[in-house]
TORDOFI-901178 format. One record per residue: x, y, z of N, C-alpha, C in turn. Coordinates in nm, 2 decimals, padded with zeros to 4 digits, m for minus. Layout:
N
<atom><n_x>X</n_x><n_y>Y</n_y><n_z>Z</n_z><ca_x>X</ca_x><ca_y>Y</ca_y><ca_z>Z</ca_z><c_x>X</c_x><c_y>Y</c_y><c_z>Z</c_z></atom>
...
This chain:
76
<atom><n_x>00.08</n_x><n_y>m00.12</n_y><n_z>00.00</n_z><ca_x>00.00</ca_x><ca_y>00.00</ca_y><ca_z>00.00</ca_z><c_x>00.09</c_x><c_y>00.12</c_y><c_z>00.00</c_z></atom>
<atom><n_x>00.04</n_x><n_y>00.24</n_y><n_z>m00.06</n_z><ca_x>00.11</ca_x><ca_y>00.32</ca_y><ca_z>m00.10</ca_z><c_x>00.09</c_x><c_y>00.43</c_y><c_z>00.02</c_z></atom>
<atom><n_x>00.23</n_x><n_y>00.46</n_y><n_z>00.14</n_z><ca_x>00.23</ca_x><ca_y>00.56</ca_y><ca_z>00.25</ca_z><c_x>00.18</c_x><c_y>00.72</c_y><c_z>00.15</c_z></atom>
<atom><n_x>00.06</n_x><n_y>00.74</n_y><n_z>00.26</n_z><ca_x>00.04</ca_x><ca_y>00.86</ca_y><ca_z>00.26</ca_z><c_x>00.04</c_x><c_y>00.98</c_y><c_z>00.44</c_z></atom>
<atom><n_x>00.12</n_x><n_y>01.06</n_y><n_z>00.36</n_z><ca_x>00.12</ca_x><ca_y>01.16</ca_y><ca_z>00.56</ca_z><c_x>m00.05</c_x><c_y>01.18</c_y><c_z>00.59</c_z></atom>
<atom><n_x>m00.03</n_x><n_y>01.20</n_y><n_z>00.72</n_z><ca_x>m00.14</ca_x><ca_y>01.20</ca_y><ca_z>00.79</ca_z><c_x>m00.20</c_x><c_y>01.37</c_y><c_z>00.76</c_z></atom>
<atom><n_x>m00.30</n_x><n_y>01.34</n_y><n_z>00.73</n_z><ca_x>m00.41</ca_x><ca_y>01.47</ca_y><ca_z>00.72</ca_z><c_x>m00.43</c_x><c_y>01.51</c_y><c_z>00.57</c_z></atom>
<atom><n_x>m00.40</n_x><n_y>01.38</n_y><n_z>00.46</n_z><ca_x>m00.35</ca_x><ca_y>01.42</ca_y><ca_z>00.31</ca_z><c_x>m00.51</c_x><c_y>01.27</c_y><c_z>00.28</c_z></atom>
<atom><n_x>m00.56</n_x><n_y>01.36</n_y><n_z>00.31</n_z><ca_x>m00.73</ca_x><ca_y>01.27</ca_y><ca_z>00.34</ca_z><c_x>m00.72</c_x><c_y>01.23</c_y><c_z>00.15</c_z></atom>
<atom><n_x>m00.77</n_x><n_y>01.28</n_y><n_z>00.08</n_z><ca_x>m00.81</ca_x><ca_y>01.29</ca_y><ca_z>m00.08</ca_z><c_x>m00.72</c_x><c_y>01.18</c_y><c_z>m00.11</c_z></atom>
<atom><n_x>m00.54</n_x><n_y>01.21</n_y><n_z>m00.10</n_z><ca_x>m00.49</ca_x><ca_y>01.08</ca_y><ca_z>m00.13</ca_z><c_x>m00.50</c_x><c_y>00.95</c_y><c_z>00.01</c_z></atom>
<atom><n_x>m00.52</n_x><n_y>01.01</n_y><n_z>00.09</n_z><ca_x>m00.55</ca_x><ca_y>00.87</ca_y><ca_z>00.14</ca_z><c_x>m00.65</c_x><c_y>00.78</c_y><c_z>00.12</c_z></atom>
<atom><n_x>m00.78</n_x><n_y>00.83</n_y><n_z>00.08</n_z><ca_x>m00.90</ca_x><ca_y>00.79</ca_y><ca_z>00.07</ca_z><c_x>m00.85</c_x><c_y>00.70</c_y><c_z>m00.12</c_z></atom>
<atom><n_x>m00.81</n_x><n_y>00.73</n_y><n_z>m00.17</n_z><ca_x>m00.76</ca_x><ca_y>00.70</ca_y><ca_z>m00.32</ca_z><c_x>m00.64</c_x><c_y>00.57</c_y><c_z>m00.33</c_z></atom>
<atom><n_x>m00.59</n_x><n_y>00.58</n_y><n_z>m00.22</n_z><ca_x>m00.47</ca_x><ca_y>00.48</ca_y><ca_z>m00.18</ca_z><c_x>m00.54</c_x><c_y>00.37</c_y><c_z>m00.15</c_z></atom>
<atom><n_x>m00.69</n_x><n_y>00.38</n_y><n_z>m00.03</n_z><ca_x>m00.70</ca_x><ca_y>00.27</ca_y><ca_z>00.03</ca_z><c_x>m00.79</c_x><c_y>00.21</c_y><c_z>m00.09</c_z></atom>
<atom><n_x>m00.87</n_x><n_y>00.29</n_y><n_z>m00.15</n_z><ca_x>m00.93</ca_x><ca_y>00.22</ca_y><ca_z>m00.30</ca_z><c_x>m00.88</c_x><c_y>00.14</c_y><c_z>m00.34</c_z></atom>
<atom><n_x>m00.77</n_x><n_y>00.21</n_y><n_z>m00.40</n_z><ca_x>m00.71</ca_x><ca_y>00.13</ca_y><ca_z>m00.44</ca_z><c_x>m00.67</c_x><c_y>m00.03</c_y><c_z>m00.45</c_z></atom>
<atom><n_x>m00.57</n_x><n_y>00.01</n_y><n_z>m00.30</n_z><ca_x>m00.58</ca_x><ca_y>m00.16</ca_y><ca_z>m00.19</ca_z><c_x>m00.68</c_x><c_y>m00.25</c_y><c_z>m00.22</c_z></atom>
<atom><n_x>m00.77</n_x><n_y>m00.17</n_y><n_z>m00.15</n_z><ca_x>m00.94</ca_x><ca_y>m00.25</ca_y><ca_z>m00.15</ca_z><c_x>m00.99</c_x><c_y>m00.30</c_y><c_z>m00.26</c_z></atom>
<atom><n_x>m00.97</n_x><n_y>m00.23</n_y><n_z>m00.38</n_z><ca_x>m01.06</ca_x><ca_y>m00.31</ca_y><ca_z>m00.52</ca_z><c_x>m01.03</c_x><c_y>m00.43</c_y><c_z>m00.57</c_z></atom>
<atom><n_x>m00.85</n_x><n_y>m00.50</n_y><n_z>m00.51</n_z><ca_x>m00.84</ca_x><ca_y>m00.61</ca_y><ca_z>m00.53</ca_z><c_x>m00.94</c_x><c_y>m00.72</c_y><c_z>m00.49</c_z></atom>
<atom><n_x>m00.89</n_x><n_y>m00.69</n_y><n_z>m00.35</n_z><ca_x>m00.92</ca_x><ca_y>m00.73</ca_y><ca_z>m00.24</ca_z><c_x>m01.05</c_x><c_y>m00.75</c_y><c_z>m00.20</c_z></atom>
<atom><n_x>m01.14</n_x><n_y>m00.69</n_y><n_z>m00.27</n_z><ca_x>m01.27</ca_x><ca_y>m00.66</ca_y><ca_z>m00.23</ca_z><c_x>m01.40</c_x><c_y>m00.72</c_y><c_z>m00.38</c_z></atom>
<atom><n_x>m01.31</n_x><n_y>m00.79</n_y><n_z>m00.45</n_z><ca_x>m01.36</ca_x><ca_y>m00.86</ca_y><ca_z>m00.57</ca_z><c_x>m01.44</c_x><c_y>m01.05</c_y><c_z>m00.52</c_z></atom>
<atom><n_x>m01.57</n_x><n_y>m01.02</n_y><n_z>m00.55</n_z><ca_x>m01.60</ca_x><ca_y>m01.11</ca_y><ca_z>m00.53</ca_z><c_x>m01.59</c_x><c_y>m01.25</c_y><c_z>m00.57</c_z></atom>
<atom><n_x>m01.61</n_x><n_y>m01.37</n_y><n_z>m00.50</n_z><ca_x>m01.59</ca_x><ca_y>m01.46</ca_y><ca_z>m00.57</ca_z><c_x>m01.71</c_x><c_y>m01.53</c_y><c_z>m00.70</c_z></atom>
<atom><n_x>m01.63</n_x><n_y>m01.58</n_y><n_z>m00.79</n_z><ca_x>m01.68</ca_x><ca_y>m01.59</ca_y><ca_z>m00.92</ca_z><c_x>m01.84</c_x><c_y>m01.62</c_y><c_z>m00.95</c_z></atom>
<atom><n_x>m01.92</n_x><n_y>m01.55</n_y><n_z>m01.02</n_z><ca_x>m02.05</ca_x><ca_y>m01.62</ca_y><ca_z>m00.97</ca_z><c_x>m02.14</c_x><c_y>m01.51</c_y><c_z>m00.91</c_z></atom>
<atom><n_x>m02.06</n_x><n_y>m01.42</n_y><n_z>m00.80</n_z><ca_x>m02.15</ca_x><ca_y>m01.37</ca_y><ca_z>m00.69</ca_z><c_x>m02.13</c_x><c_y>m01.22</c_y><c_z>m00.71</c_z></atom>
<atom><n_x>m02.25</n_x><n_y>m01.13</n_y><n_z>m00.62</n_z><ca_x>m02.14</ca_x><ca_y>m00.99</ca_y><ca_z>m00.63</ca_z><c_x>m02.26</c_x><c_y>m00.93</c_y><c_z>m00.49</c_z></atom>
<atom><n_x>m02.11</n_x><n_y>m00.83</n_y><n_z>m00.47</n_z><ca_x>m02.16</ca_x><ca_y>m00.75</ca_y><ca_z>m00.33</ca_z><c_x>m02.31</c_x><c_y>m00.69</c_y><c_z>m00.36</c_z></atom>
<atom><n_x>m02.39</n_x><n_y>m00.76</n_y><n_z>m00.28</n_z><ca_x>m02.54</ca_x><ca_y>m00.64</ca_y><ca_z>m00.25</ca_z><c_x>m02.55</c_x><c_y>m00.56</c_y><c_z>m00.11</c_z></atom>
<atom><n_x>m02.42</n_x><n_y>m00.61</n_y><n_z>00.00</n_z><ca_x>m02.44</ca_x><ca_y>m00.54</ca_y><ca_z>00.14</ca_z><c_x>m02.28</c_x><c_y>m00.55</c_y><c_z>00.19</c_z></atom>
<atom><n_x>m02.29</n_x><n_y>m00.45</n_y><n_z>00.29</n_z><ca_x>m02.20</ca_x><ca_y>m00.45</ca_y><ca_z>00.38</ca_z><c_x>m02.21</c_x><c_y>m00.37</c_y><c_z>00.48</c_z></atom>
<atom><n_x>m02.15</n_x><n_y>m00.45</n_y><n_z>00.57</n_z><ca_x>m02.19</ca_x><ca_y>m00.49</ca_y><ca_z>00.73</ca_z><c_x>m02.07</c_x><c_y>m00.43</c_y><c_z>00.78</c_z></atom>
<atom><n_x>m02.03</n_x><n_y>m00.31</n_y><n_z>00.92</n_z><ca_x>m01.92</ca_x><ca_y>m00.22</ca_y><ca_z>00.92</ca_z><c_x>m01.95</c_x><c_y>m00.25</c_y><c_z>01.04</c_z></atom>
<atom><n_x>m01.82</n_x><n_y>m00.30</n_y><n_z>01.09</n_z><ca_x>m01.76</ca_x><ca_y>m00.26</ca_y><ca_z>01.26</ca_z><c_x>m01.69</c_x><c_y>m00.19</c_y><c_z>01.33</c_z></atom>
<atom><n_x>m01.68</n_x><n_y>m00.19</n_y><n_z>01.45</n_z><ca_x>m01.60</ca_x><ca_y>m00.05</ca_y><ca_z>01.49</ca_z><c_x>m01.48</c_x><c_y>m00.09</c_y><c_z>01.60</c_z></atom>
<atom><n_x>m01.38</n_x><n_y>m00.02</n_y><n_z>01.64</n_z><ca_x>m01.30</ca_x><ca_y>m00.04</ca_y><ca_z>01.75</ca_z><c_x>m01.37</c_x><c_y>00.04</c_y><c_z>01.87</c_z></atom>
<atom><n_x>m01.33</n_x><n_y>00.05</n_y><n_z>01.99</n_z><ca_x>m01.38</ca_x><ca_y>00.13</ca_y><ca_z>02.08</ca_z><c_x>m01.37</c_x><c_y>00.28</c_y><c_z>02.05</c_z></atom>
<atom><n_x>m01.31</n_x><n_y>00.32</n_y><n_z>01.99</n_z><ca_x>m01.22</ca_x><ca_y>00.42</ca_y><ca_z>01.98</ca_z><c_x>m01.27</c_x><c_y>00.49</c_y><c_z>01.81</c_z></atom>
<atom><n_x>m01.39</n_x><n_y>00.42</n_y><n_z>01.78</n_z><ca_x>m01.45</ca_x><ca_y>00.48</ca_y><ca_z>01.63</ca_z><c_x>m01.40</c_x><c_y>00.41</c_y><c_z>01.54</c_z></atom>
<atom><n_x>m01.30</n_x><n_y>00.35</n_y><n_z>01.51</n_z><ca_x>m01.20</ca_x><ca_y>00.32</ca_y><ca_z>01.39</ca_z><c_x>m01.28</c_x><c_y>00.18</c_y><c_z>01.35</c_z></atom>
<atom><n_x>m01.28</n_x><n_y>00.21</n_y><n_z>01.20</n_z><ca_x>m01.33</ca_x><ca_y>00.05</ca_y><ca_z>01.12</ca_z><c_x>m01.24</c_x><c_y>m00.08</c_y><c_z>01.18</c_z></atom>
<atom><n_x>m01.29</n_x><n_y>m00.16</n_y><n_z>01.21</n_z><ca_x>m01.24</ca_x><ca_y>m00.28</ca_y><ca_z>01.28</ca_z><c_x>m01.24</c_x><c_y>m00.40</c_y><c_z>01.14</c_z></atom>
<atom><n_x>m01.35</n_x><n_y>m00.43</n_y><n_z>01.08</n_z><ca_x>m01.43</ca_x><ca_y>m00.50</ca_y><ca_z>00.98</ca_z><c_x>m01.55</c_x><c_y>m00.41</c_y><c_z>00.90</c_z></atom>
<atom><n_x>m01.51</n_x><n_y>m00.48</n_y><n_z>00.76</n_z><ca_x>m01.63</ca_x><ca_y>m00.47</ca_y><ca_z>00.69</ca_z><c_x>m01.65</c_x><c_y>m00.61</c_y><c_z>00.65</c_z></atom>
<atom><n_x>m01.79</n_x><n_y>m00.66</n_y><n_z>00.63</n_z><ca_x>m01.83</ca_x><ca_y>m00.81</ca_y><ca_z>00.58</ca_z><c_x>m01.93</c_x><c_y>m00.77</c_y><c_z>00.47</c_z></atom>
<atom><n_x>m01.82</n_x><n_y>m00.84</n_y><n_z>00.35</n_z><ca_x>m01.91</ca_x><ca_y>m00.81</ca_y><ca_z>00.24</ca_z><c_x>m02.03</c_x><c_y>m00.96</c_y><c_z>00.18</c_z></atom>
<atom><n_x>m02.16</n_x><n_y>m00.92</n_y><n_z>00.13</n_z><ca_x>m02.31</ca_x><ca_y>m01.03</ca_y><ca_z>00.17</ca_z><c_x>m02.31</c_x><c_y>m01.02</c_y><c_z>00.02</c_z></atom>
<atom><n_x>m02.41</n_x><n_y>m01.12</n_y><n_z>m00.02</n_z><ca_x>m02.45</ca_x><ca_y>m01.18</ca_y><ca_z>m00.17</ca_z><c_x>m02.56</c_x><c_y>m01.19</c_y><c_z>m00.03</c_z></atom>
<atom><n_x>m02.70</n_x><n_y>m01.10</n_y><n_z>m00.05</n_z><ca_x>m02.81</ca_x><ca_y>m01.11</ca_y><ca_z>m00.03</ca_z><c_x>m02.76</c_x><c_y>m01.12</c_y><c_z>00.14</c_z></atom>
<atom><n_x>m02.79</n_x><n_y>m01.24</n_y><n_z>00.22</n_z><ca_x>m02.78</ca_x><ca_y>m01.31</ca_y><ca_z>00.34</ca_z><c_x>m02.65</c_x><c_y>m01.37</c_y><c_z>00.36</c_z></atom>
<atom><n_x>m02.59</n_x><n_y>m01.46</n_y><n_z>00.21</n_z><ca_x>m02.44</ca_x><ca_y>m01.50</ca_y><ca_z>00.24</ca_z><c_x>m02.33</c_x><c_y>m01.40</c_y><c_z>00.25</c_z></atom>
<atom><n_x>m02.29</n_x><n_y>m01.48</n_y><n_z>00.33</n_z><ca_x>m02.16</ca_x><ca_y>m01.38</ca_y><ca_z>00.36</ca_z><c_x>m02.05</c_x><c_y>m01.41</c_y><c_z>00.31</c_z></atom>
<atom><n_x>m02.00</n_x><n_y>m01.35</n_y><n_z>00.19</n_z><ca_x>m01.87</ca_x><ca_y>m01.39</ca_y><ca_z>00.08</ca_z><c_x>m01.77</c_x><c_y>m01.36</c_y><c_z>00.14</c_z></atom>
<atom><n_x>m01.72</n_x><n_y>m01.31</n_y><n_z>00.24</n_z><ca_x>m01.60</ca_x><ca_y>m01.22</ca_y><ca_z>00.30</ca_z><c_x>m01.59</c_x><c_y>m01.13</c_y><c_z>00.37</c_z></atom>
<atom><n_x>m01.48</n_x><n_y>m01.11</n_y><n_z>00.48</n_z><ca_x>m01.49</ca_x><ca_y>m01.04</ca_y><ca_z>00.61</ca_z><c_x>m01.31</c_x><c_y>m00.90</c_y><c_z>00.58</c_z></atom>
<atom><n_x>m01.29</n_x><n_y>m00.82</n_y><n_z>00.56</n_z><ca_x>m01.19</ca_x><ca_y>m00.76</ca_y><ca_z>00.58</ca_z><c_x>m01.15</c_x><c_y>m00.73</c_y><c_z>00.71</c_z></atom>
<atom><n_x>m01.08</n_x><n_y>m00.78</n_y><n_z>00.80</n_z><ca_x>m01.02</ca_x><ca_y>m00.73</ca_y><ca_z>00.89</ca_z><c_x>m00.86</c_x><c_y>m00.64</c_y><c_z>00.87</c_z></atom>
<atom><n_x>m00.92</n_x><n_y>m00.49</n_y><n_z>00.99</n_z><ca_x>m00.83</ca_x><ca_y>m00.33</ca_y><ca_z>00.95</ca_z><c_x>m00.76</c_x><c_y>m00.35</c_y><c_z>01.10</c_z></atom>
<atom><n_x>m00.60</n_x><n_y>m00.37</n_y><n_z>01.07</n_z><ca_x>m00.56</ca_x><ca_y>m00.34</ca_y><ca_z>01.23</ca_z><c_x>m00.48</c_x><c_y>m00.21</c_y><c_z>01.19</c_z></atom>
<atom><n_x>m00.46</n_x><n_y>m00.16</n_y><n_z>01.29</n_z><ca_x>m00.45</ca_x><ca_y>m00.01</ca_y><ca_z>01.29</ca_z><c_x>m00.27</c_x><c_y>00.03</c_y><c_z>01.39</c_z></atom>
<atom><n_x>m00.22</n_x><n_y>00.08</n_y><n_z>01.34</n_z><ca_x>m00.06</ca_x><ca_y>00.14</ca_y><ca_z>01.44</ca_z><c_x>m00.12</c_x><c_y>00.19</c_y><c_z>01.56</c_z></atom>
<atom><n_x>m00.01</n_x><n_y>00.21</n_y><n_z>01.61</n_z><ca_x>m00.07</ca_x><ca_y>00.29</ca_y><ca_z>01.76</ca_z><c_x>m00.10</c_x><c_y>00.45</c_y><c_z>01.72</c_z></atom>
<atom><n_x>m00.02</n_x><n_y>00.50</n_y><n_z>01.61</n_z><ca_x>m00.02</ca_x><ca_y>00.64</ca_y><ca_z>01.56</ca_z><c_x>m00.18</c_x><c_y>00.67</c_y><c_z>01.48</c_z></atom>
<atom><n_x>m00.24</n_x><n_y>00.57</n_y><n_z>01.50</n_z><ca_x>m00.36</ca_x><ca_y>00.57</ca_y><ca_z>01.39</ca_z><c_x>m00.39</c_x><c_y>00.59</c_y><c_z>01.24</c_z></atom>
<atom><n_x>m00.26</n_x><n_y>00.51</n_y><n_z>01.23</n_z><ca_x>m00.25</ca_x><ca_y>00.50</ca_y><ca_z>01.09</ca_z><c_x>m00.29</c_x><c_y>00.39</c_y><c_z>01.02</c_z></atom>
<atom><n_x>m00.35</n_x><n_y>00.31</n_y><n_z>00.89</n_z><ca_x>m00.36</ca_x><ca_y>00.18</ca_y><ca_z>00.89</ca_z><c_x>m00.22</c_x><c_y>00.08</c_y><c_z>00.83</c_z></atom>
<atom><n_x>m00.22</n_x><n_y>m00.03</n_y><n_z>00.94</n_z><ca_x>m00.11</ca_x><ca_y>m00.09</ca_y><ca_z>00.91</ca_z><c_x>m00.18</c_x><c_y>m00.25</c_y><c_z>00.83</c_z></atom>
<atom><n_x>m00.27</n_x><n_y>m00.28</n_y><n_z>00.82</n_z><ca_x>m00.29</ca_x><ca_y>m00.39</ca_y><ca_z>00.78</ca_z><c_x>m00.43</c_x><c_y>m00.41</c_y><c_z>00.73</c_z></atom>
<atom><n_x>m00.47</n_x><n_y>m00.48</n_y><n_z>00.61</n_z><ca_x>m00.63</ca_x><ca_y>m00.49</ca_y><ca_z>00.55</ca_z><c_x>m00.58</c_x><c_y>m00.70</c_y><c_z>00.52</c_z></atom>
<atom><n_x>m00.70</n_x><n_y>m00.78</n_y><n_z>00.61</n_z><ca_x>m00.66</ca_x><ca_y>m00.88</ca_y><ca_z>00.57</ca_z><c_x>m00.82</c_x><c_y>m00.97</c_y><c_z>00.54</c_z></atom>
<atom><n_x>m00.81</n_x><n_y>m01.01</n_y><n_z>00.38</n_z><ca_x>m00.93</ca_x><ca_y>m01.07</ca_y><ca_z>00.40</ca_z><c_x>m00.92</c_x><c_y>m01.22</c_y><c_z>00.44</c_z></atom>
<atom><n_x>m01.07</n_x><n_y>m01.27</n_y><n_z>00.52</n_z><ca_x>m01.08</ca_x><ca_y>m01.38</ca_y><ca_z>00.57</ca_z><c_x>m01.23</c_x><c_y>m01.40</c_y><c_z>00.53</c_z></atom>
């Protein structure tokens, strides 16, 4: 993933796109109609779980630096 400084929102938001479009490609057959968003205590996206209707095709788990930056997007 391509480092962006903190408060450079427009390219960050465009970086993590990025990331994500691979990543976020359904499997063959199916395609995203929902997603389902979790949080850390602290507001920060924890998970998104992306749905075909009720099934659930995939979970992104976001762990985060202590600086609040994102250090990791892993799907399961």
């Amino acid at each position: 993933m391509t480092e962006v400084a903190y408060g450079r929102y427009e390219e960050a938001y465009k970086a993590i796109h990025g990331a994500l479009n691979g990543i976020m490609a359904p499997p063959s057959g199916k395609k995203v109609t929902k997603l389902a968003f979790s949080w850390n205590p602290d507001g920060i996206v924890s998970t998104i779980s992306a749905y075909d209707g009720v099934e659930l095709l995939f979970t992104l788990m976001f762990t985060w630096n202590a600086d609040g930056t994102l250090h990791d997007v892993a799907r399961i």
